[in-house]
C-alpha positions, 0 to 999 in steps of 0.5 A: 358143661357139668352141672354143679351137683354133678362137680360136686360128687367128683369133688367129694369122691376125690376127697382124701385122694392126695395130690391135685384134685380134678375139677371141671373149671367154669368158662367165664367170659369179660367182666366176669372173668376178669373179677374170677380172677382177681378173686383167685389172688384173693382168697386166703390160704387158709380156710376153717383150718384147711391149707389151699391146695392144687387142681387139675387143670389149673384154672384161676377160676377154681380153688380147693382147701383140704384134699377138697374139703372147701372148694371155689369156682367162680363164674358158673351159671346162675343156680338152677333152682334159685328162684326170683323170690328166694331170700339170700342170706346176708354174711358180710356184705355178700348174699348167699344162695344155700341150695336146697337139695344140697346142704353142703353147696352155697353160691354168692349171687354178685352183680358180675358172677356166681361164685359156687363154693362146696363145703364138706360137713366136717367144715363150718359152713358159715365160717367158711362163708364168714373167710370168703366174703371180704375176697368176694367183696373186694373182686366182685361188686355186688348185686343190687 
């Protein structure tokens, strides 16, 4: 499996390509599947101006909006460096994780699974976050 900064440097690099974008999907399992892809029919076909788009494979636990400007992958792996005294920032009911080596990768921590999300800087990386929470809340419980 690739870690996260390394789909976040293909997904970067394919930005402005066209077509499909190429992301390695996560491998969720139970629960978590099940919530990543309820999550899938929820989220919204626009985010911070950007229409959702198509990636290869197909997977209901990845979506992309822009040319992967904005892209979703829900069931990874809990952040590598997040640690058990690392304070969340609170938008709507979620908690997110901002990594600190990459400025542009967020992950909602959930009580059924991580959601990454990866927000160019030409985005508004809070109002993105502000767009994702009532899907993230409806499909996921939270942790608590």
């Amino acid at each position: 499996m690739k870690s996260s900064a390394a789909v976040l440097l293909l997904v970067l690099a394919l930005a402005g390509c066209g077509g499909a974008v190429q992301i390695t999907p996560p491998e969720p399992e139970g629960a978590a599947a099940a919530a990543c892809e309820k999550l899938g029919g929820l989220l919204p076909r626009t985010l911070d101006g950007a229409a959702k788009g198509e990636t290869t494979p197909a997977s209901p636990y990845v979506a992309v909006w822009g040319e992967a400007e904005i892209a979703l992958r829900c069931g990874v792996p809990r952040p590598q460096r997040m640690a058990p005294t690392d304070q969340l920032s609170e938008i709507n009911g979620v908690g997110w994780y901002a990594d600190p080596t990459t400025p542009t990768l967020f992950t909602a921590i959930t009580g059924v699974a991580y959601v990454e999300v990866t927000i160019a800087r030409s985005h508004t990386a809070p109002s993105v976050l502000v767009d994702l929470a009532a899907p993230i809340n409806q499909a996921l419980p939270q942790a608590g």
